[in-house]
N, C-alpha and C positions, 0 to 999 in steps of 0.2 A: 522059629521066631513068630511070634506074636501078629497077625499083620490086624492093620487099624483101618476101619472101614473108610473106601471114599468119603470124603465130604459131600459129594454131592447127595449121599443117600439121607446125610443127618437131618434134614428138616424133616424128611417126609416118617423117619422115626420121631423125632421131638413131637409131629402132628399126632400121630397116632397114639404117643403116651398122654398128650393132653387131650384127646378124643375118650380115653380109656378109663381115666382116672381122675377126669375134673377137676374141680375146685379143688376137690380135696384132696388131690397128689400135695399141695401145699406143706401139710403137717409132715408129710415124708419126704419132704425134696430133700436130697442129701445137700451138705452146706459145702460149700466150694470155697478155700480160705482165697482173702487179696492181700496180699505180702507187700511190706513196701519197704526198700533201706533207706535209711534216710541219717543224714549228720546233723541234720537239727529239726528244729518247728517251725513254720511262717503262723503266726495266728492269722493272717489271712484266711488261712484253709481248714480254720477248727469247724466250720460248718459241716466238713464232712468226712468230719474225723470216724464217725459211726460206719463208713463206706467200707473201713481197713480194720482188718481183723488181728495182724500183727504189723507193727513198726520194728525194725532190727536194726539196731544202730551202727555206722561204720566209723572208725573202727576203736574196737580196744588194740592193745600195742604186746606184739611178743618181746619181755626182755628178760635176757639170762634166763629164759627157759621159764619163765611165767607168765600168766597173763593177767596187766596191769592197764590203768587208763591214770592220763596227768592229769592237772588239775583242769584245763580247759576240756577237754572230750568230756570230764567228766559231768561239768555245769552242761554243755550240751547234750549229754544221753539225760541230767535231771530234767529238760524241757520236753524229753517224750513221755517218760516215766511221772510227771505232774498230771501229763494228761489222762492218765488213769483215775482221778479223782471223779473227773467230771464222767468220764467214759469208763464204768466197771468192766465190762467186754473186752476193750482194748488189751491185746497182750505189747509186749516191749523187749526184746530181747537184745543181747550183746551180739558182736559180730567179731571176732578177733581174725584178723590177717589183712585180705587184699593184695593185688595187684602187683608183687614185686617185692615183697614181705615174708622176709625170708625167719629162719629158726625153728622152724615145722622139725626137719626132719633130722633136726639135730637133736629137738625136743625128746621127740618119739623113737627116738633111738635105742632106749633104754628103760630098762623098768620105772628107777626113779624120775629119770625124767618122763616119763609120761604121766607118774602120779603126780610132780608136782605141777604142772601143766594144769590138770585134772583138778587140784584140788582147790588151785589160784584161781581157776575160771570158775568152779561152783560160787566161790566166797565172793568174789566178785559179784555175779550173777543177784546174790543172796545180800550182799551188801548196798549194793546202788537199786535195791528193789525191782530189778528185773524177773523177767516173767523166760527165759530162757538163754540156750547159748547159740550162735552160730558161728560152724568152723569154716573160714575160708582159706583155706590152705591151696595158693594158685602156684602147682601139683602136685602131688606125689608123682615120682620120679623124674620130672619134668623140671628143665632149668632155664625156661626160654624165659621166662621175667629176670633173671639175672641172681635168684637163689640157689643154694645149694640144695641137691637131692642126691638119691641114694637109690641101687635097685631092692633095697631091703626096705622102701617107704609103703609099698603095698600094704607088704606085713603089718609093720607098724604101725600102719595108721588105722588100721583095725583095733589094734590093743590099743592105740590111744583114744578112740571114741568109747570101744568099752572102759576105760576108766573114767574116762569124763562124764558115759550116763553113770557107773555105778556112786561119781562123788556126787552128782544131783541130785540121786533118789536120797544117799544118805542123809545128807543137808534138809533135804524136802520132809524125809522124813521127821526129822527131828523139829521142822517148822509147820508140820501139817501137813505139806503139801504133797498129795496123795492123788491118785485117781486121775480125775479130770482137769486138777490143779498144779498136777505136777509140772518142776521144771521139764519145760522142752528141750532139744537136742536138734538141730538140722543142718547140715551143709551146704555150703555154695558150691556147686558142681558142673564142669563144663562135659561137652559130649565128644563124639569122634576119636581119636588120637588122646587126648588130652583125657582120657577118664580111664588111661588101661595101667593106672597107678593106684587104681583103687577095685577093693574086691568085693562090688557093689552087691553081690547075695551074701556075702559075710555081715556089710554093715547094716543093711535095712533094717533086721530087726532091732538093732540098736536106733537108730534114728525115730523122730516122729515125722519128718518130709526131707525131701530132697528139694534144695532151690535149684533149678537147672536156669543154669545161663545161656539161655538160647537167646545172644545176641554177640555182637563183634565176630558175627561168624568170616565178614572180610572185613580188613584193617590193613594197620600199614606191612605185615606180615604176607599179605596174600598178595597174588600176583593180579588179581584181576578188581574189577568192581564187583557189584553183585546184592544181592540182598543180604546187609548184616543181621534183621532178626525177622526172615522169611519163616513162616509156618508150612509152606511144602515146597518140593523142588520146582523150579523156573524149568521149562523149558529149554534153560541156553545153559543150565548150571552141568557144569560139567564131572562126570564120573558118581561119586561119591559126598558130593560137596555138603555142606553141613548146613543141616534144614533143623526145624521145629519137631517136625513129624518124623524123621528119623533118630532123632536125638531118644525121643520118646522111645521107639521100637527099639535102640540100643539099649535103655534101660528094663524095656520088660522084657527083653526077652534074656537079660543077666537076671531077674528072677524080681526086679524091684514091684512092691504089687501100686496098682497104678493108682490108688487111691493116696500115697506118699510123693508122688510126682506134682510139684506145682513148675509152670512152663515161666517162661523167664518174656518181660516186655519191656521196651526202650523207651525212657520218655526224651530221648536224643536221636540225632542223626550222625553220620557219617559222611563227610563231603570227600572226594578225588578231584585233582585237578589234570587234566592234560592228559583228559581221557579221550580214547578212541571213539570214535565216532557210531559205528553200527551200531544196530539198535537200540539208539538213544541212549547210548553209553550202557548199558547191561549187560553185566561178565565181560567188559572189555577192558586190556591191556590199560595202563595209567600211568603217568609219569613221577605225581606223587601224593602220598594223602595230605587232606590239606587240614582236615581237624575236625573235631565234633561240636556239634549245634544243639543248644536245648529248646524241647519243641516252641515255646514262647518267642525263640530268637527263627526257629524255622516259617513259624506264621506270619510272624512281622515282616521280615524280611525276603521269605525266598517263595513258599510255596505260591504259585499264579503271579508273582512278582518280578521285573528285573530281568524276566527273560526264562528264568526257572519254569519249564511246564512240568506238570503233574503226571505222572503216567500210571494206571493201574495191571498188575503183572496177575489177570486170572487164575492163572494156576498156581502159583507161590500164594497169592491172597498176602500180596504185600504191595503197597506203594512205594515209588521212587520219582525225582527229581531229574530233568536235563536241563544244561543251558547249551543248546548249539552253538553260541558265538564264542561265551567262553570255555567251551569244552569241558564244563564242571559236571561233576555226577551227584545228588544226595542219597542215599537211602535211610527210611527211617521208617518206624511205628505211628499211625495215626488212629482216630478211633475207629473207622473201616477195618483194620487188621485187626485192631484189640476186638474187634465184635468180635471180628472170625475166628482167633485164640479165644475168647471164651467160648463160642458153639463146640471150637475142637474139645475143650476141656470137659464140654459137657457128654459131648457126643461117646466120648471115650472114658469116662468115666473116673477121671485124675483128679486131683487136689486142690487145683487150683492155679492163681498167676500170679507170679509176683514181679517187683519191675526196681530198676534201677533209674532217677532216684529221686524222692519225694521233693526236693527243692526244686528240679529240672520241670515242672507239670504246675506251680502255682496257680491257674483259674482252676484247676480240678480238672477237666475238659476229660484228659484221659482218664485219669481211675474213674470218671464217670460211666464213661463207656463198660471201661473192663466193669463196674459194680453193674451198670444196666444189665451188659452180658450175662453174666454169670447168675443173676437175682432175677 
């Protein structure tokens, strides 16, 4: 396995490249994509639309084994896909599946149905002027969102992503679209347990990035509180528990090369209520979750607020929330952590971060951070 250098060592490397190479490292910095999903546009935030390198819309719809958008998704993916006029850079891609979004592996089950799958999501793609596709298929083999799976989904979902780049190139080719223009291909992919339905040195070279959801690592699923999208392990995290930095090492050491990895960031929290008490409710037992917070509604309301104090966790290089009187817990992403996910991304040499989801961050505050970071 692969192991990824301390953090602690990354500045005094970052010092020394920029001692080395100057100014003019500039003209070669390698570029670090900021991924955002997003279900619509605020024109609020056109100011710094130039900050996001791709928007990926949620979601197109699997039905009877294709993939389609009705007429509302569809006027909302035309509000990202507009924005390419003013902003030629901008890409805009499809995002079919989600959270609970079942047909995958009934799809994929078959030769035909994988082409038509394949051949629905190119035309799409090619039809609403997007700039690529992305597969969120939440698992192969996995039925905890209440979908049906198969242990023949592994397989499958290999031959289904190779049919879906081979209908993109064809399409593409036929539109130009070639080289550096071509339709994209990338999934939404969680780590730990949840990724051994997929045969991640089979698909890479099919893909152009892997979106890793390094976030909801505890939820109402998990027994404890904890940091939902921590970049290393806490100190109190128990065994194996699912980090940023280890999600990472699972996938390079299955063969993914680290330049297709982009790291996953929240622009929400995760509130528990009737949490245990020690150490200010972190990794402790909870009575039950109480819901998610978008960071706009955590500033207003809770962060130094109301009883909420702030606590920072050095070694995860993640913040969290208590309220002793009400025994509430938050965890969440602020732009502290988004620095520290971009040093990591730098440090280590990955693709990038992307974050779920562009309406939840309206002042910008956070992709500011993560653009600061990363640029």
């Amino acid at each position: 396995m692969r192991q990824l250098r301390p953090l602690r060592h990354m500045f005094t490397a970052l010092l020394v490249a920029a001692v080395l190479f100057g100014a003019g490292a500039q003209a070669t910095a390698p570029h670090y994509r900021i991924v955002g999903y997003a279900s619509r546009w605020n024109p609020v935030q056109d100011k710094d639309i130039g900050k996001i390198d791709t928007l990926i819309f949620a979601f197109a719809q699997l039905k009877d084994g294709r993939v389609v958008l009705d007429h509302a998704s569809a006027e909302r993916l035309h509000q990202l896909t507009a924005l390419k006029a003013p902003h030629p850079s901008l890409q805009v891609d499809i995002s079919v599946g989600g959270w609970s979004v079942g047909g995958f592996s009934e799809a994929a089950s078959t030769a035909a149905g994988r082409q038509a799958f394949a051949d629905s999501a190119a035309q799409l793609v090619a039809t609403h002027d997007a700039d690529g596709l992305d597969v969120d298929w939440e698992y192969p083999e996995h039925h905890e969102s209440g979908i049906h799976s198969s242990p023949q989904d592994r397989a499958h979902f290999t031959l289904l992503l190779k049919a879906i780049r081979a209908s993109l190139d064809r399409l593409g080719a036929a539109q130009g679209r070639t080289g550096t223009k071509h339709y994209t291909l990338s999934i939404a992919a969680a780590d730990g347990p949840f990724v051994n339905g997929i045969d991640l040195a089979a698909v890479a070279p099919t893909l152009d990035w892997f979106n890793l959801m390094t976030y909801d690592f505890v939820n109402a699923m998990t027994p404890t509180t904890g940091h939902h999208t921590g970049l290393h392990a806490s100190a109190l995290i128990a065994g194996d528990g699912r980090t940023t930095d280890r999600a990472v090492e699972q996938f390079l050491a299955a063969g993914v090369p680290a330049r297709k990895l982009v790291i996953g960031a929240a622009f929400y929290g995760r509130e528990f209520a009737g949490v245990q008490p020690a150490h200010h409710g972190l990794y402790q037992r909870y009575d039950h979750f109480q819901g998610m917070l978008p960071w706009p509604k955590l500033k207003a309301d809770y962060i130094g607020k109301h009883g909420y104090v702030r606590y920072w966790d050095g070694a995860a290089q993640a913040p969290w929330l208590w309220n002793a009187k009400t025994r509430r817990f938050i965890t969440y992403d602020d732009p502290q952590s988004i620095a520290a996910k971009a040093a990591f991304v730098k440090a280590h040499h990955l693709g990038g971060i992307m974050y779920w989801e562009q309406s939840l961050d309206p002042s910008d505050e956070l992709l500011d951070a993560m653009w600061r970071g990363l640029h």
